[in-house]
N, C-alpha and C positions, 0 to 999 in steps of 0.2 A: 245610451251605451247598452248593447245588447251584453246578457251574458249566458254563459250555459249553465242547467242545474248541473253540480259535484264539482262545480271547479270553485276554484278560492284562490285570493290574494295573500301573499303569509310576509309577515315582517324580516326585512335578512339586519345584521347589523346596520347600514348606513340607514336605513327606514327608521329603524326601534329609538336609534339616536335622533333622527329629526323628530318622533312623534313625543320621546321623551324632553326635549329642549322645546316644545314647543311653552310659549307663554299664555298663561291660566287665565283668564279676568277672572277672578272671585269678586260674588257679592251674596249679597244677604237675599235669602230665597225671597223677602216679603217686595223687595226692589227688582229683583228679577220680575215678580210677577207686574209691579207697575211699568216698569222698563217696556213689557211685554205688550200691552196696551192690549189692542186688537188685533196684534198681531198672534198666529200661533207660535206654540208655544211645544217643544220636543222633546222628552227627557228622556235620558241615559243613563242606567244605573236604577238600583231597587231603592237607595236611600234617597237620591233626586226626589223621584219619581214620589215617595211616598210623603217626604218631607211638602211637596207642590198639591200634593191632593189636601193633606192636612189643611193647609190655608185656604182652603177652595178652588187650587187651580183646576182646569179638564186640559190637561194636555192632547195638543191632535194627537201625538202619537208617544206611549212608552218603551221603553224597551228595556227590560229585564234579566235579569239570569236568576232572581229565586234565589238569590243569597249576597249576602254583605258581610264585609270586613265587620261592619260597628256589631251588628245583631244576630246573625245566625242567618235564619232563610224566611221566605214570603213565601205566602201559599200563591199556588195557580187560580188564574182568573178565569170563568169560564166564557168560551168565547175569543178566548186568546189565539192567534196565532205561534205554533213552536216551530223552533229553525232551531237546527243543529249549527252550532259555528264552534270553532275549535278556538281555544288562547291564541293570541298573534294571527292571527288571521281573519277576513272578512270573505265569507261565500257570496256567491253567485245569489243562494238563496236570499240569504237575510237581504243582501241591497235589492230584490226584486221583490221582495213583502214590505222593505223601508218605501221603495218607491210606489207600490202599491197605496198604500195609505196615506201617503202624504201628496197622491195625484189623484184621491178617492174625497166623495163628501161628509164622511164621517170620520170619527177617532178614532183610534187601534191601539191596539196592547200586541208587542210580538215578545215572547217569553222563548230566550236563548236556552238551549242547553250547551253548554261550554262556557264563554266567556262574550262579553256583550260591551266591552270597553271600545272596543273600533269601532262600534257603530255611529258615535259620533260623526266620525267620515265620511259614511254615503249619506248620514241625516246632512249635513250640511249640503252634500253636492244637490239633495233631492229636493230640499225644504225651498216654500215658496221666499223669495226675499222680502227681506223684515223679518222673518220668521225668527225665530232664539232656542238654539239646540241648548238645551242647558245639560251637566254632567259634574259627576263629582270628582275630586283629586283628594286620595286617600291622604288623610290625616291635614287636608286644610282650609275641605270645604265645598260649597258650591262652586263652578263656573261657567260659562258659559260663552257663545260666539253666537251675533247675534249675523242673519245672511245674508251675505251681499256678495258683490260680484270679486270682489279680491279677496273672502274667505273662502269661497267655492274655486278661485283658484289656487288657493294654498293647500287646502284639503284633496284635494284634483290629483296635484303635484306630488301628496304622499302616497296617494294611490296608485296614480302609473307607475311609481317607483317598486308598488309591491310585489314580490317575487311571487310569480304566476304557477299555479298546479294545477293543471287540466287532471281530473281521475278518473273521465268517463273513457 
């Protein structure tokens, strides 16, 4: 799916409602990682992300915003990639650095400014299958989707639905 840079997909009510109903799998991050095997492995969120490295994971690819509900903020890593993405909304950009890294031979860190919760979304449409987007859901934990061909249609389905803003 091609896209332009400055445009973005923005959430309208009937989207925010499917993304908020969606169902979480929660597990215990040390399970996630065996769950994971050899497969990679993609995290979402600064507490995901840092709780996975603590254990030893190397995720292919992070994705950040430098700050969490539990603790305050994470410093910049350098070498990061930064994308501006706004709250409710997924750019052009970020899903063209999600799909960059997860179509590339090595790992990546993209460090959002704004908000970094949707990227779940194109991680999943982009992630090789097998692959495990894992992400957190404020106040209950880890979760994750692990990818295959009727996740990447579920996640697909919230996407075409998101209300389109061309700004160039």
């Amino acid at each position: 799916m091609q896209s332009r840079s400055g445009s973005k997909r923005c959430l309208d009510i009937e989207t925010r409602k499917a993304v908020e109903s969606a169902t979480h799998v929660l597990i215990d991050p040390k399970q996630l990682i065996r769950k994971a095997g050899k497969h990679p492995v993609i995290s979402v969120g600064d507490f995901t992300s840092g709780v996975l490295e603590e254990l030893g994971a190397v995720p292919k690819l992070e994705i950040v915003d430098l700050k969490t509900k539990r603790s305050g903020s994470y410093p910049h890593r350098e070498g990061a990639s930064i994308i501006e993405n706004p709250q409710g909304c997924i750019t052009d950009d970020l899903v063209n650095a999600i799909r960059n890294v997860l179509g590339g031979q090595g790992n990546g860190r993209i460090e959002v400014v704004g908000e970094e919760d949707l990227a779940v979304i194109p991680a999943v449409m982009y992630a090789k299958t097998g692959s495990i987007v894992a992400y957190g859901v404020p106040d209950r934990g880890m979760a994750y989707i692990r990818v295959n061909k009727e996740a990447r249609i579920r996640v697909r389905s919230i996407y075409e639905r998101m209300v389109t803003d061309g700004q160039d």
